[in-house]
N, C-alpha and C positions, 0 to 999 in steps of 0.2 A: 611640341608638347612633351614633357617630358615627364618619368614615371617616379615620383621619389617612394622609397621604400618605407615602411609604418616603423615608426618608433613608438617608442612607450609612452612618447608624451601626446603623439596622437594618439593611440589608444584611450590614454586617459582625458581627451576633449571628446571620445565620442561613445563615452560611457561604459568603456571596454575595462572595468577596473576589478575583476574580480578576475581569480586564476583558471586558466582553465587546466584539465585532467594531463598527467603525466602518462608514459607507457606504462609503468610500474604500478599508478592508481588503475589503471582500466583492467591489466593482468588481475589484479588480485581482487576488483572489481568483479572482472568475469569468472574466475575460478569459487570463490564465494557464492557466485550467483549458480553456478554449475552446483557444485554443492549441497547448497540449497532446495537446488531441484533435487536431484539426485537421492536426498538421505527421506522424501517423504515418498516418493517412491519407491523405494526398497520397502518404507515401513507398512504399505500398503500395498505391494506384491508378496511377499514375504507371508502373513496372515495375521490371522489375528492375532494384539497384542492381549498379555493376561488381564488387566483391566479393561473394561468394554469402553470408555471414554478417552483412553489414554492416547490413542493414535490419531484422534481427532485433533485435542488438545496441541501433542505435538507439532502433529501439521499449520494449527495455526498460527504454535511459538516461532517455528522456523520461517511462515510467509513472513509475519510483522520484523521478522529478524532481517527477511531477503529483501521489504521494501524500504527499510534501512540504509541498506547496503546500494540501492539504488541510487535512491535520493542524496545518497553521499558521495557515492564513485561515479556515478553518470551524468545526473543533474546538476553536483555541486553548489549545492545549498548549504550554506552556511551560514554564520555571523558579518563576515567579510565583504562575501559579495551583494553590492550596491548599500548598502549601510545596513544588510540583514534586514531590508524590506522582503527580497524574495523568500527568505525563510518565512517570516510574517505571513505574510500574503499563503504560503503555502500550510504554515499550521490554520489559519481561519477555514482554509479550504476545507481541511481533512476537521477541523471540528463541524463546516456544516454539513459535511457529507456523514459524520458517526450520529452525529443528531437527527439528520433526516432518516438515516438507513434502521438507527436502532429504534426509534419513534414509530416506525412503521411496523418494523417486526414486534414491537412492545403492545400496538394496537390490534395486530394478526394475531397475536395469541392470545389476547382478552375479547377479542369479540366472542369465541366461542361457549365464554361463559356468561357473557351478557348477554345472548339470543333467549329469546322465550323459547322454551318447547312445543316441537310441532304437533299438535295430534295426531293419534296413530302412529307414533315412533317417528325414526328419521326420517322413513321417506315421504310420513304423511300417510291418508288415507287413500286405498287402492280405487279406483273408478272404471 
């Protein structure tokens, strides 16, 4: 039995056809991702910023920026890999997950103003 070693043209009969991460992608992969962490933490040990929304905002510019950076240096989604079905398949995801998640929070905060008022205030009548 003997062991022949993978070429590229096996690779490419067993589906293997997209690149995978270099040392240089993952370096700069993880120092990005360090980063990322790192600068919303300061903005929120640090104190209050002078607008009262401003640090929220930021934090969430830099997540959507850090799962970027994921999906590109770790996962390696592309156009490339497998005919940019996995990219596909990954934007449907992330559209039924904003539709589900923002759907629910859209419904969370209009029930409160479609509720009838209770007698006797919020908590009701005392017994």
């Amino acid at each position: 039995m003997s062991i022949r070693p993978h070429d590229d043209a096996s690779l490419q009969r067993h589906g293997d056809s997209h690149g995978h991460g270099s040392r240089l992608g993952y370096r700069i992969g993880s120092l990005l991702a360090i980063m990322l962490t790192i600068v919303p933490f300061w903005l929120v040990m640090s104190g209050p910023q002078p607008a009262p929304g401003s640090t929220a905002a930021i934090i969430f510019g830099l997540a959507l920026i850090q799962i970027a950076v994921h999906v590109i240096c770790f996962l390696h989604l592309d156009t490339r890999s497998e005919g940019g079905w996995t990219l596909l398949a990954f934007l449907f995801t992330t559209v039924i997950v904003v539709v589900t998640i923002g759907g629910s929070v859209w419904v969370m905060l209009h029930l409160n103003g479609n509720m009838m008022p209770m007698p006797g205030g919020p908590a009701g009548p005392v017994r």
